[in-house]
C-alpha positions as CSV (number, residue, x, y, z in Angstrom):
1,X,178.9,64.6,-96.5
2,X,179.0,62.4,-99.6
3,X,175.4,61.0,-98.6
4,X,174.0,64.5,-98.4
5,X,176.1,65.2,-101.9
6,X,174.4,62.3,-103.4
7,X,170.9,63.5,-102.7
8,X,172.0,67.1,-103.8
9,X,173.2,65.8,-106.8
10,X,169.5,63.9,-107.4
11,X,167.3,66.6,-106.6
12,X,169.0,68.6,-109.2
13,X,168.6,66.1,-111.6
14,X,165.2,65.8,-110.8
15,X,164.3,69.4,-111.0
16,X,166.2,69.6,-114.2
17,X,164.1,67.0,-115.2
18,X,160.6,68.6,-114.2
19,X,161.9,72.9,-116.0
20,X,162.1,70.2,-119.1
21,X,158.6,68.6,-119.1
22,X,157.4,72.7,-118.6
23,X,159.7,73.8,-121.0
24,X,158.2,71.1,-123.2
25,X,154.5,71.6,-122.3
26,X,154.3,75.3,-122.8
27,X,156.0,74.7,-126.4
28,X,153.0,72.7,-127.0
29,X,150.3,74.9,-125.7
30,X,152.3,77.8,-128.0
31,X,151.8,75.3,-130.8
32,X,148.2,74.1,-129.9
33,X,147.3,78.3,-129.8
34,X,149.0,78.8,-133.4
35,X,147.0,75.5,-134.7
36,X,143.8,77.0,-133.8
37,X,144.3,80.5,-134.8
38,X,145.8,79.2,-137.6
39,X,142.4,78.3,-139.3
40,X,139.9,80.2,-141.3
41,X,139.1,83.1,-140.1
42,X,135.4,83.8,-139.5
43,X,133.6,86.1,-141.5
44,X,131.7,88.8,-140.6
45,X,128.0,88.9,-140.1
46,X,125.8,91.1,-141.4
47,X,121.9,92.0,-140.5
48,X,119.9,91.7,-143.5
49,X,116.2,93.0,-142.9
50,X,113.2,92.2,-145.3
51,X,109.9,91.7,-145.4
52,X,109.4,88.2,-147.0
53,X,105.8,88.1,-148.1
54,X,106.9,90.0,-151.4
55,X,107.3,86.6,-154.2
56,X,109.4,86.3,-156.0
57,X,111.8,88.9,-154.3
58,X,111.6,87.7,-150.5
59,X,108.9,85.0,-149.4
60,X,108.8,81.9,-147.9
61,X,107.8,78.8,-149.6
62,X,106.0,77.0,-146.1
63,X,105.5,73.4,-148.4
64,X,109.0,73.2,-148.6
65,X,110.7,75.1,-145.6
66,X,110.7,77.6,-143.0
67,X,113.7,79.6,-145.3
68,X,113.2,83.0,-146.6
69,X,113.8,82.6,-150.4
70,X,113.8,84.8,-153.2
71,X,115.6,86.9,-155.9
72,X,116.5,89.7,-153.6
73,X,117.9,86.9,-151.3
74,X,119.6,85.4,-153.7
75,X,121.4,89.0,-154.7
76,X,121.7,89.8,-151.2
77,X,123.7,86.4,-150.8
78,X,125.7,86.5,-153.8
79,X,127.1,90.0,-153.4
80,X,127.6,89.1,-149.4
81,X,130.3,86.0,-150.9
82,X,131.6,88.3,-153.2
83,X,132.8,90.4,-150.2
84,X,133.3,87.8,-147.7
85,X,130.3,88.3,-145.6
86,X,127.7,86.0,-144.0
87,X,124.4,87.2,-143.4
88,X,121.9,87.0,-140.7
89,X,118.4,87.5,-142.3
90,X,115.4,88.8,-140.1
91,X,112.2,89.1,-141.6
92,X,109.9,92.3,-140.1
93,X,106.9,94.2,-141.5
94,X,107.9,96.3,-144.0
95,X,106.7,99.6,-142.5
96,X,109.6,98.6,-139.7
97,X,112.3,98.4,-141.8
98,X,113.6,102.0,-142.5
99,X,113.5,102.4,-138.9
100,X,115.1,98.9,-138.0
101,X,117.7,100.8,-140.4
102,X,117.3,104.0,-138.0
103,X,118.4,101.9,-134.6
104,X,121.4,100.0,-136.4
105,X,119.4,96.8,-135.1
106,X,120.2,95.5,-138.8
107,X,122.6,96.5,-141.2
108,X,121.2,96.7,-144.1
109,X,117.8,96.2,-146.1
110,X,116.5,94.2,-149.3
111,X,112.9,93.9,-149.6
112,X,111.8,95.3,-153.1
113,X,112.3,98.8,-152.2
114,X,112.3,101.8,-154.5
115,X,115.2,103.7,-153.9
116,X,114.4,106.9,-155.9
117,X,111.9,107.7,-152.7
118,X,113.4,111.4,-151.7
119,X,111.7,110.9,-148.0
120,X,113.8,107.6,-147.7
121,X,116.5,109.2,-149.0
122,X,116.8,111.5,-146.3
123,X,117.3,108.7,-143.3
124,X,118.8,106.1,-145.2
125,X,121.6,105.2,-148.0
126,X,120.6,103.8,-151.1
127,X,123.3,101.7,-153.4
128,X,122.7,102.2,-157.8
129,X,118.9,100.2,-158.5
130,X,119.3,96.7,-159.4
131,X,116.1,96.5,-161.0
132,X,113.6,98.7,-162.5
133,X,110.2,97.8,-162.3
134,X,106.2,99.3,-162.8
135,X,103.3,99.0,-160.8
136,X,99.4,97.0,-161.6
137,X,96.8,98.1,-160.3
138,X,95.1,94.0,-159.4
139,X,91.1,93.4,-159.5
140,X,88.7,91.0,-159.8
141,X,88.1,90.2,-163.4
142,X,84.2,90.7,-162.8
143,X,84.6,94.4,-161.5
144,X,85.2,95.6,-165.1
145,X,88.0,97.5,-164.2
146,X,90.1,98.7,-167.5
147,X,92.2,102.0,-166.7
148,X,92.4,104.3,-163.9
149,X,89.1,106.2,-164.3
150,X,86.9,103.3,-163.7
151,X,88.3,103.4,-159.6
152,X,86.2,106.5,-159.3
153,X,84.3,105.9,-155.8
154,X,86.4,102.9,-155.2
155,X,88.1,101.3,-152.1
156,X,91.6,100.7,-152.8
157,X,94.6,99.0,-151.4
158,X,98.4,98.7,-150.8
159,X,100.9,97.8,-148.5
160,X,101.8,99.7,-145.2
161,X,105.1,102.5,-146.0
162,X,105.4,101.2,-149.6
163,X,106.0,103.1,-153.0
164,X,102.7,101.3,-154.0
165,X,101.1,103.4,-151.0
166,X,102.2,106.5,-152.7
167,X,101.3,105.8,-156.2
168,X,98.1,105.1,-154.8
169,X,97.5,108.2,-152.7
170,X,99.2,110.6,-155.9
171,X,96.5,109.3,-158.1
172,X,93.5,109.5,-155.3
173,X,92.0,113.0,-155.6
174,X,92.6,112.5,-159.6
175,X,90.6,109.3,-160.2
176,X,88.5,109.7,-157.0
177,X,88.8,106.2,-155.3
178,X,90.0,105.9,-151.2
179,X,93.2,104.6,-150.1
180,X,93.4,102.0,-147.6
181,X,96.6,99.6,-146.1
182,X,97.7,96.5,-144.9
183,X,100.9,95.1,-143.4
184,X,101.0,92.2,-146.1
185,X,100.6,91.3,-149.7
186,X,99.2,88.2,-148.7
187,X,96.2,90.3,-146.6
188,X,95.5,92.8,-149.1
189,X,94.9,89.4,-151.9
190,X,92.1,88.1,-149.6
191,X,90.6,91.8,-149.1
192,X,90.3,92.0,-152.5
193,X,88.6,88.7,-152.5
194,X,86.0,88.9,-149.6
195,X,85.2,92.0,-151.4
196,X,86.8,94.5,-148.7
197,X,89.1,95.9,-151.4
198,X,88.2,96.9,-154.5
199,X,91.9,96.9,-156.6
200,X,94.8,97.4,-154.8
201,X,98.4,98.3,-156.1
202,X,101.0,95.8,-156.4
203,X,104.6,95.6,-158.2
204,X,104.2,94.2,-161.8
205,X,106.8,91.0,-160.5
206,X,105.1,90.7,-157.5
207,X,101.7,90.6,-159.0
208,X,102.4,88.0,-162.0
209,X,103.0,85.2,-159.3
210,X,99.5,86.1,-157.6
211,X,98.0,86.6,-161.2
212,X,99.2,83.1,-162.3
213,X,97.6,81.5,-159.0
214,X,94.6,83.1,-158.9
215,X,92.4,82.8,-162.5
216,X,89.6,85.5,-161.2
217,X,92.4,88.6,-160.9
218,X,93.3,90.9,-163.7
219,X,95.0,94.1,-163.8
220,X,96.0,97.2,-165.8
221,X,99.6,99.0,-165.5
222,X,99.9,102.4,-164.0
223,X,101.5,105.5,-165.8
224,X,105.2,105.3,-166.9
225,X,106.2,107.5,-164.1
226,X,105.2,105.4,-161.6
227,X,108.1,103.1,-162.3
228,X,110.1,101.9,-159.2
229,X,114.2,101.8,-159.3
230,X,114.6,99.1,-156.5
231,X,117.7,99.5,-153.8
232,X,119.1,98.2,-151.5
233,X,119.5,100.5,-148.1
234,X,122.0,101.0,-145.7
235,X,122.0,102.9,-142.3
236,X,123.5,106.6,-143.4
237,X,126.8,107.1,-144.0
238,X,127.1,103.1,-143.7
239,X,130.8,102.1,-144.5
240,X,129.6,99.3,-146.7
241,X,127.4,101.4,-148.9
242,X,130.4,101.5,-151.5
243,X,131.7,98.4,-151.6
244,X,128.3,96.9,-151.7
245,X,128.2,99.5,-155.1
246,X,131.2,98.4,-156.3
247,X,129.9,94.8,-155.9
248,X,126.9,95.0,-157.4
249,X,128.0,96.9,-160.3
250,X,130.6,94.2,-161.1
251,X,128.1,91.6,-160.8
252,X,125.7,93.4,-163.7
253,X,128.6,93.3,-165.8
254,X,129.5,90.5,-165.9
255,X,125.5,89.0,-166.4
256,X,125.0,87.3,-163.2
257,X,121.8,89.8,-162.2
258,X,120.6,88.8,-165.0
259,X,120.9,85.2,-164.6
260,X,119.1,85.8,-161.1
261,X,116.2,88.0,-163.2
262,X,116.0,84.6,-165.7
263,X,116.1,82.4,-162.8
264,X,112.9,84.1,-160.9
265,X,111.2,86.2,-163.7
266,X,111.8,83.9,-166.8
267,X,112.2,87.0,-168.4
């Protein structure tokens, strides 16, 4: 009896010993949980959409890197760390961007857009503009061009779904020129070279960059009401449409739009 007592009495012990070492290791794995949840926590990622053949407001600089750069980017960025968001940036034509809006395949869009469009207005969410700008009507310097009357009979361009496409087709059966367009800025710049195009309409920003690189362009400025209030837009009813408001707002306050403006306008 005493032998059988004595092995009792160890195979207690060692089960006592073994309800420790769990005890012990599922302490740890508690503790190894609370350690990693413990961290940062990740921030959310938003879909940006753009069209990044628009310089200086989205484009890609291919001598330096494949990254989409630009003052829109940099504002789309800045008001994105401001709320704690990352950003996953897609570029698409710009013609696919109010419906990329449409699907919820991104969340929101920066590309130079003109927020004041009533059409637009009626699919998508606009926050306050962020910057006000005018369109030029960009020619050859040897075509003579000086104001719009001088387009009479003309061919003239500007990009696919943009508010240059309308100013160009609201001023067609005045002046008497025809209206054609292209996916790209970059496209409707060598049409106007080979002699395809005769002008087309571009955003004043948009057009100095093109106007510094190439010495045989000039250009004239459209009427005053063809200026563009440019937005950034949101699927309808979006839930970040006010805070992205709020955002902005605070950060035209306190001057840092306007340290982006200096930064890519050197105005």
């Amino acid at each position: 009896m005493k032998k059988w007592s004595g092995i009792a009495l160890l195979l207690v012990l060692v089960m006592s010993m073994l309800a420790a070492c769990g005890t012990k290791n599922e302490t740890n794995g508690e503790n190894s949980n609370a350690d990693a949840g413990s961290g940062t926590e990740a921030k959310k990622v938003l879909k940006v959409g753009t069209s990044a053949d628009y310089p200086p407001f989205e484009y890609v600089d291919t001598a330096k890197s494949d990254e989409i750069i630009g003052f829109d980017i940099d504002l789309a960025k800045m008001i994105a760390d401001e709320l704690g968001y990352e950003l996953d940036i897609q570029d698409m034509d710009f013609n696919g961007l109010i419906p990329a809006l449409q699907a919820k395949s991104v969340d929101f869009v920066i590309a130079g857009m003109d927020g004041d469009d009533e059409k637009r207005k009626q699919v998508v969410d606009f926050t306050e503009p962020y910057f006000i700008a005018t369109n030029y009507v960009v020619f050859k310097k040897d075509s003579g061009f000086e104001k719009a009357e001088d387009l009479e009979g003309k061919k003239i361009g500007a990009q696919t779904a943009t508010i240059q496409e309308k100013s160009a087709l609201a001023l067609q059966e005045e002046y008497g020129y025809s209206v054609e367009t292209r996916d790209r800025v970059p496209e409707l710049i060598q049409e106007i070279k080979s002699g395809h195009l005769d002008a087309i309409v571009l955003q004043n920003a948009v057009s100095m960059g093109y106007l510094s690189a190439n010495e045989d362009l000039a250009y004239f400025e459209l009427p005053e009401e063809h200026k563009l209030q440019l937005s950034i837009a949101f699927q309808k009813d979006s839930e970040y449409t006010p805070e992205f408001n709020e955002a902005l707002k605070e950060l035209k306050e306190s001057g840092k739009v306007d340290e982006l403006i200096t930064k890519w306008f050197n105005q």
